[in-house]
N, C-alpha and C positions, 0 to 999 in steps of 0.2 A: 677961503672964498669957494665956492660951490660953483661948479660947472654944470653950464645945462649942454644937451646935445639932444640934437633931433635928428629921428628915421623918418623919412617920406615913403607913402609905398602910392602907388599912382597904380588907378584899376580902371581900365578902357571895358566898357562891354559892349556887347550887341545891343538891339532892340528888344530882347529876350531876358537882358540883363546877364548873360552868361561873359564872363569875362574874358577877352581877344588879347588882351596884353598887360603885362604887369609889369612893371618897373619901380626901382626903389633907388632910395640914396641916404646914406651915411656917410656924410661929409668930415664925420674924425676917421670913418673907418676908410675912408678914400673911397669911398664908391659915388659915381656918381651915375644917377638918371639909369642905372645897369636893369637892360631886361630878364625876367625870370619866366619860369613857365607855370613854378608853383609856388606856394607858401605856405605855411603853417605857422597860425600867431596865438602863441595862450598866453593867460594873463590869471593874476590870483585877485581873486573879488574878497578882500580878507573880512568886508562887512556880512558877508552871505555865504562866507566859505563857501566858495563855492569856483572851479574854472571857466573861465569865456573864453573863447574858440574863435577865431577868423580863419576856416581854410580854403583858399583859393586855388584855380586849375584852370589855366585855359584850355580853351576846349580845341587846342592844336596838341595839348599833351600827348602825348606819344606813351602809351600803355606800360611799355617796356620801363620806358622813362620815370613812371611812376613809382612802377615795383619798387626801381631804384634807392628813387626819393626817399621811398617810407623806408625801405630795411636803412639807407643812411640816419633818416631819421631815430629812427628807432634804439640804433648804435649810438648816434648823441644821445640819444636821453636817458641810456644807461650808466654813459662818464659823465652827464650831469649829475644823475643821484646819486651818482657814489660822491660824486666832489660836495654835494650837500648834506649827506648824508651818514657818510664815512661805513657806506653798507656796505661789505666787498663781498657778502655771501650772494646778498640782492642782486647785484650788479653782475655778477657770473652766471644767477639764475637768467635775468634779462639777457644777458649775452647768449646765452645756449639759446635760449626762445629766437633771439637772431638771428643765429647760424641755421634753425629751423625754418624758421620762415623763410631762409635766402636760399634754401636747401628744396621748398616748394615751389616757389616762384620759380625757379632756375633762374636766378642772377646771381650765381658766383661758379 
């Protein structure tokens, strides 16, 4: 039998449409209603090859906060594509670009 499971992501914005609150829920993953300050959503469009993008920030983000985000970011999606892709040459290339970027930033 096939299991469905649903993420809600709930986006508050201003009159500007600039988004003021974000909140999501993954109810297998036990999250509920939890506020965020950012998100990053891709998705593969396998008809158009092509990726689609949702990145949201509220605009209380905190700069620092962001740096963050991305070089975490960034570090997931170099142990994504190696878990995809069984690239461990890639994956270390990715990783030193990381350390570089956290190395500019000054967040580490």
């Amino acid at each position: 039998m096939n299991k469905k499971s649903d993420i809600i992501i709930h986006v508050e914005t201003d009159e500007n449409n600039v988004p003021e609150k974000l909140k999501w829920t993954a109810e297998d993953g036990g999250v509920k209603n939890e506020e965020a300050k950012a998100m990053m959503l891709a998705l593969w469009d396998s008809k158009n090859k092509e990726s689609l993008r949702i990145d949201l920030w509220t605009k209380d983000m905190p700069m620092d906060e962001m740096k963050t985000f991305f070089y975490q970011t960034l570090v997931s999606m170099s142990h994504t594509f190696y878990r995809a892709t069984d690239d461990i040459k890639m994956r270390d290339t990715m990783l030193d670009f990381c350390e570089f970027y956290a190395d500019k930033m000054e967040i580490k």
